[in-house]
C-alpha positions in Angstrom: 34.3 190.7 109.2 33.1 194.1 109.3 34.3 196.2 112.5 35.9 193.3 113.8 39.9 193.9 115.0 42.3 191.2 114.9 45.2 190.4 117.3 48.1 192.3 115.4 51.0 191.1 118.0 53.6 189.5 116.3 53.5 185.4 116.8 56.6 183.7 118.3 58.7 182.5 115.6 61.4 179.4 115.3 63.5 179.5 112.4 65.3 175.8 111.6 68.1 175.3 109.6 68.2 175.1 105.8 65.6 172.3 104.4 63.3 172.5 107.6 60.4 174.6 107.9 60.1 177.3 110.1 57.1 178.0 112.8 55.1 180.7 114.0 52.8 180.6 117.3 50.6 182.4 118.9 47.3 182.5 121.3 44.2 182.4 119.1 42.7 185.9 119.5 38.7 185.4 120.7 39.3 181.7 121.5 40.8 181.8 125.2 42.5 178.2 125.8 43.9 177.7 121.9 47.3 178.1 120.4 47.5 178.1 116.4 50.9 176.6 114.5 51.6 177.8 111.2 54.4 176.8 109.2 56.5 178.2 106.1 55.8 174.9 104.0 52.3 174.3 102.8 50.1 173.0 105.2 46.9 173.8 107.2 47.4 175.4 110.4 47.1 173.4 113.3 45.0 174.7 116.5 45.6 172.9 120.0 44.2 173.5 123.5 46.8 175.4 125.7 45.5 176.7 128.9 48.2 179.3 129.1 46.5 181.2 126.5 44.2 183.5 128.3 42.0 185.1 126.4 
């Protein structure tokens, strides 16, 4: 998207031990009230309400 900035804070990341995969989090930039979940095996994101997400 022309002219459009994302959010470039880093996510909040759990690493698991060997053989599990790892998460990254973070508020959904532009979509106040939604959390995306990414993982480092391959799989769609997920994106859930969380009303702690602002904005």
């Amino acid at each position: 998207m022309a002219n459009h900035k994302g959010d470039n804070a880093p996510a909040d990341v759990t690493n698991f031990p060997d053989h599990y995969a790892n998460i990254a989090t973070k508020c959904v930039s532009g979509a106040p009230g939604y959390r995306a979940f990414v993982t480092t095996r391959d799989a769609a994101p997920v994106i859930l309400p969380d009303p702690g997400c602002k904005g």
